[in-house]
N, C-alpha and C positions, 0 to 999 in steps of 0.2 A: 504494500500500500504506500503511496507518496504522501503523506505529512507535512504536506508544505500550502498553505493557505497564501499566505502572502508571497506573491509570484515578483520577481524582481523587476526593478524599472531598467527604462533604456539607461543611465549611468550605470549603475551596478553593471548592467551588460558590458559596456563599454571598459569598464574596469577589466573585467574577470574575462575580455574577449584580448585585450592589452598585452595580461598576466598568462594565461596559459593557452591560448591561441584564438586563430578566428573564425566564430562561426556564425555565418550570417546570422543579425539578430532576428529577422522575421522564423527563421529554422529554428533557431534556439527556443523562441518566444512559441511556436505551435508544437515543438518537443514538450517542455515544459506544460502548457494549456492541456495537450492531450493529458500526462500523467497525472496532473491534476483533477482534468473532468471524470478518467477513468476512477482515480481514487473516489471523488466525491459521491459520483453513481454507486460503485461499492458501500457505502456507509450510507446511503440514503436504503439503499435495497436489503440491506440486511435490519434498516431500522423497519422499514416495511413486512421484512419476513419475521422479525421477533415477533409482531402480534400476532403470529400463527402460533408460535413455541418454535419457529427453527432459526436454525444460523445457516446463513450461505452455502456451505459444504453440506448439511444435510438435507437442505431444499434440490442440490445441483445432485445428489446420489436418486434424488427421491424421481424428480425431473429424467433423468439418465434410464432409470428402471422403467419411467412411463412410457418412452421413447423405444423398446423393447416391444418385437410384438407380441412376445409373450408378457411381457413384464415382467421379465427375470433376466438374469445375468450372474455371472460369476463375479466374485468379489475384486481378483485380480483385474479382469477387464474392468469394473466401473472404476479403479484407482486408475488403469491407464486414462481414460476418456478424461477421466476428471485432472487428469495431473500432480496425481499426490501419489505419498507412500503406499504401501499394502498395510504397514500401520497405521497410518492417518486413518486410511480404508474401513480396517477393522474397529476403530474408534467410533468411526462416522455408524458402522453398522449396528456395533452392540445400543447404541443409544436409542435410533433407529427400532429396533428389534424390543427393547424395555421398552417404549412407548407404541408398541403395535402397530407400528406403521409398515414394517418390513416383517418376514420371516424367511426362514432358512427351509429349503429342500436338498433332497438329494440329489446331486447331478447325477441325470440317465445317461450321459456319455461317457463319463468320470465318477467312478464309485470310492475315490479317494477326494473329490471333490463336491463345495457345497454350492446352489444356488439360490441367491437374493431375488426373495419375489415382494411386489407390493401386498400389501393386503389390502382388506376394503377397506382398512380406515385412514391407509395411507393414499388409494385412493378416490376417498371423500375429502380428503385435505387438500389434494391436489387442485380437486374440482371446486372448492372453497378458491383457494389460492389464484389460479390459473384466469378466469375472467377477471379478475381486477388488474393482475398483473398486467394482462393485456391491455386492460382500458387506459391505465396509466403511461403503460409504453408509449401507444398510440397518444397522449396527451401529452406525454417531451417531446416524441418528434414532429408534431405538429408544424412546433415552428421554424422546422428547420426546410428551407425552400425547396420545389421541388427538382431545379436545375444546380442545385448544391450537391444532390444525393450520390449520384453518381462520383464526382470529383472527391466525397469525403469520404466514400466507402471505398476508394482505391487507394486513398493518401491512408488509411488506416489498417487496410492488409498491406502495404509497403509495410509499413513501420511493424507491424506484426512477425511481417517474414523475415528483415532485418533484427530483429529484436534481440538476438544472439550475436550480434557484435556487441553488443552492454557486455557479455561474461564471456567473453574471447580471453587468453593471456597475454 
């Protein structure tokens, strides 16, 4: 998450473009805006998912499973899709599983392995969840023009796909 509210002005830029090199400030300035808006959205979406009872990661396991046409999966797979550990995984699912939202079966392919099915009351929460989410969506992007869409959803898989030059050595 980016922790940074107050986004710097053009001096600061001008300083710290001086000091360690230059990068155009309109680049810098939409590098920065992006991580920001991204952060912001995260902390607004998780303030919107707590009045369900969930946190991000077990709305996005929950999501993942709905997404299944059976509504099940193995636990390995939803930690890949999701991008976390097989611990994190197992964390997200025993809570999951205490609140009846998930259970465990026996995978028919794999008798050494389990799989993650919703249940109904997981989902019922979904179906709770799922129309507001959308109305909301649809109500930030509202205003975003319709000749913009196209040009911001390119500039934002750019930066998605480059995203691993951040943790290069």
């Amino acid at each position: 998450m980016f922790l940074l509210k107050d986004l710097p002005q053009q001096g600061i830029l001008d300083r710290f473009a001086h000091k360690y090199g230059s990068v155009p400030h309109e680049r810098l300035s939409l590098f920065l805006g992006v991580m920001k808006c991204g952060s912001d959205l995260l902390v607004e979406l998780d303030s919107f998912l707590e009045t369900f009872g969930l946190t991000h990661g077990r709305w996005i396991t929950l999501v993942l499973l709905m997404r299944e046409r059976d509504e099940s999966a193995r636990p390995v797979d939803l930690a890949a899709k999701q991008g976390v550990t097989r611990a994190t995984m197992t964390g997200l699912l025993q809570r999951l599983e205490a609140d009846g939202l998930v259970a465990r079966l026996p995978d028919s392919e794999d008798a050494r392995s389990v799989k993650i099915r919703l249940t109904t009351e997981g989902e019922d929460l979904l179906q709770k969840i799922m129309p507001e989410y959308y109305r909301r969506i649809g109500q930030l992007m509202q205003g975003i023009p319709d000749e913009a869409l196209a040009t911001t959803t390119q500039i934002i898989r750019q930066l998605s796909a480059d995203a691993t030059i951040l943790s290069q050595p």
